[in-house]
C-alpha positions in Angstrom: 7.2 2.0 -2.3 5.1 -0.5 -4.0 5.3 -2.4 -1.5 3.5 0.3 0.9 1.3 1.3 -1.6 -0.1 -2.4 -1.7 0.2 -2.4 2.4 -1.9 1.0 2.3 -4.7 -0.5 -0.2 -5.0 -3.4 1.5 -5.5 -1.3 4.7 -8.5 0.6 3.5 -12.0 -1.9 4.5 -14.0 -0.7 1.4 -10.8 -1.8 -0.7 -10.1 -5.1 1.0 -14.0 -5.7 0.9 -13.9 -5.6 -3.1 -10.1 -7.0 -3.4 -9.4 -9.0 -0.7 -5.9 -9.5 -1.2 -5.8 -9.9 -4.7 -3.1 -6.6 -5.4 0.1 -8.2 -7.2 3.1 -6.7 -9.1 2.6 -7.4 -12.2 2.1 -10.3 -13.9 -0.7 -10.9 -11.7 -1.1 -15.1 -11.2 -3.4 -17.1 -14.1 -6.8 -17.7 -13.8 -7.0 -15.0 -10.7 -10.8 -14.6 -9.4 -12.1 -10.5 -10.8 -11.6 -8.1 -9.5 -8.0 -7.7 -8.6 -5.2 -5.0 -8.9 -1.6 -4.7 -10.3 0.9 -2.0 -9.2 3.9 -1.0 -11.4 6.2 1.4 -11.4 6.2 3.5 -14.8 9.3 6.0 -13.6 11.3 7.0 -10.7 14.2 9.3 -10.4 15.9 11.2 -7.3 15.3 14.4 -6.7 17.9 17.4 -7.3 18.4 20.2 -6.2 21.5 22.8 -6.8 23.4 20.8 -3.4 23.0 17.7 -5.5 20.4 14.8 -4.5 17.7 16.5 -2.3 16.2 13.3 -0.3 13.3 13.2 -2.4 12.5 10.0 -5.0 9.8 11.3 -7.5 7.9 8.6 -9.4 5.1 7.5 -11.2 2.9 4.5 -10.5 0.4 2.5 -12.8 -2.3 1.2 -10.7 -5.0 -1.5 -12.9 -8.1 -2.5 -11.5 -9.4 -5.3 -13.7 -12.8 -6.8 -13.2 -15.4 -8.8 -15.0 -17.9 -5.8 -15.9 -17.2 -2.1 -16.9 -19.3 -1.2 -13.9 -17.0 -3.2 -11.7 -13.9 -1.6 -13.3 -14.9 1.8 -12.7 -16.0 0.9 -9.1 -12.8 -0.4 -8.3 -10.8 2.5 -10.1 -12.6 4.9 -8.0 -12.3 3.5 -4.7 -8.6 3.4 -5.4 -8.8 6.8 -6.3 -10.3 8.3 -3.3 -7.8 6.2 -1.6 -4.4 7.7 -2.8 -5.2 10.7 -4.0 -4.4 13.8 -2.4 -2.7 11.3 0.5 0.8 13.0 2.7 1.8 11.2 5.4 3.6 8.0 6.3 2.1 5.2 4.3 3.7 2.2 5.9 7.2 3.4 6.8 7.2 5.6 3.4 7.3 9.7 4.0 4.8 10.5 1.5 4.9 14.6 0.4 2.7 14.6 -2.9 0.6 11.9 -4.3 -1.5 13.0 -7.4 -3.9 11.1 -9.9 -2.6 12.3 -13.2 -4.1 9.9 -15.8 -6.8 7.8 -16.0 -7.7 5.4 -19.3 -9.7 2.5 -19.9 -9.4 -0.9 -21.8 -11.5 -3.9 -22.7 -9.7 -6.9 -23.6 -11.1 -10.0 -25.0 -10.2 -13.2 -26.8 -10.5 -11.6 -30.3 -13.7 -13.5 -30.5 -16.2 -10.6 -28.6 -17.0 -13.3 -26.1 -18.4 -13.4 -22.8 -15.0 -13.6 -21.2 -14.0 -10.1 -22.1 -12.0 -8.5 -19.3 -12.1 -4.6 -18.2 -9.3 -2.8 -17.1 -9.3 1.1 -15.6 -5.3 1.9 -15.7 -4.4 5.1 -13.7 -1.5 7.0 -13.3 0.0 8.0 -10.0 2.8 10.5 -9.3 4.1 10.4 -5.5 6.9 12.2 -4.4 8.4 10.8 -1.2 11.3 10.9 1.2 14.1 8.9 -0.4 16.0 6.2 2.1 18.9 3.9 1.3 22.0 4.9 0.2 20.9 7.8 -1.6 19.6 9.7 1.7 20.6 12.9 2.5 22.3 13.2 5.3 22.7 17.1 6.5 26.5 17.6 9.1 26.2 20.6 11.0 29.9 22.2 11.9 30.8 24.4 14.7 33.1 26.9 14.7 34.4 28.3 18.2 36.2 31.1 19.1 38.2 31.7 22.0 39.7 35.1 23.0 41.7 35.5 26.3 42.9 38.5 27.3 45.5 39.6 29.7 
């Protein structure tokens, strides 16, 4: 799924216009050029239901926008925002059912020293339920039953 959610972003022109390419898993690489983007997966677990794994993975997702300037930050964060939440659909060979902002916090980190080269961070929340594939899928059998009568 991360991987889709990166393929989504990166799909999105007014995302790709600020980012370029620059959305990693986390750690992203040293001395990366603001603003970039870091995806990480907080939880996941398979759904149930009372027939036992339903088919359905729910998680959550920590998407950072970091940037140079607050303004930039919250920028970022937003166009992100607009961008996955509320989305259903496929997102890049993913079944998407629910995808909801549910938190949304900001840091500034600096050197300890207060100096120019403090760096801003907007850290959202995402929780996604999606269709679940791999060996977990459900797979449904359908069994018929027929009856034969002759008569004489």
């Amino acid at each position: 799924m991360r991987t889709a959610i990166r393929q989504y972003l990166l799909s999105i022109a007014a995302i790709y216009a600020r980012f370029g390419a620059r959305i990693y898993a986390p750690p992203a690489p040293q001395g990366i050029a603001h603003p970039f983007i870091t995806i990480s997966r907080v939880y996941g677990a398979s759904g149930l239901n009372h027939a036992g794994i339903s088919g359905r993975a729910d998680e959550v997702w920590q998407i950072d926008v970091y940037a140079a300037t607050r303004v930039d930050a919250d920028a970022g964060a937003e166009s992100v925002r607009q961008a996955l939440a509320g989305f259903v659909g496929d997102m890049f060979g993913q079944t998407v059912y629910y995808c909801a902002m549910t938190i949304s916090r900001d840091f500034t980190e600096d050197e300890g020293d207060h100096s120019q080269d403090a760096e801003y961070r907007v850290s959202m929340e995402f929780q996604t339920v999606r269709a679940e594939s791999g060996e977990n899928r459900v797979t449904t059998t359908t069994t018929t039953t027929t009856t034969t009568t002759t008569t004489t």
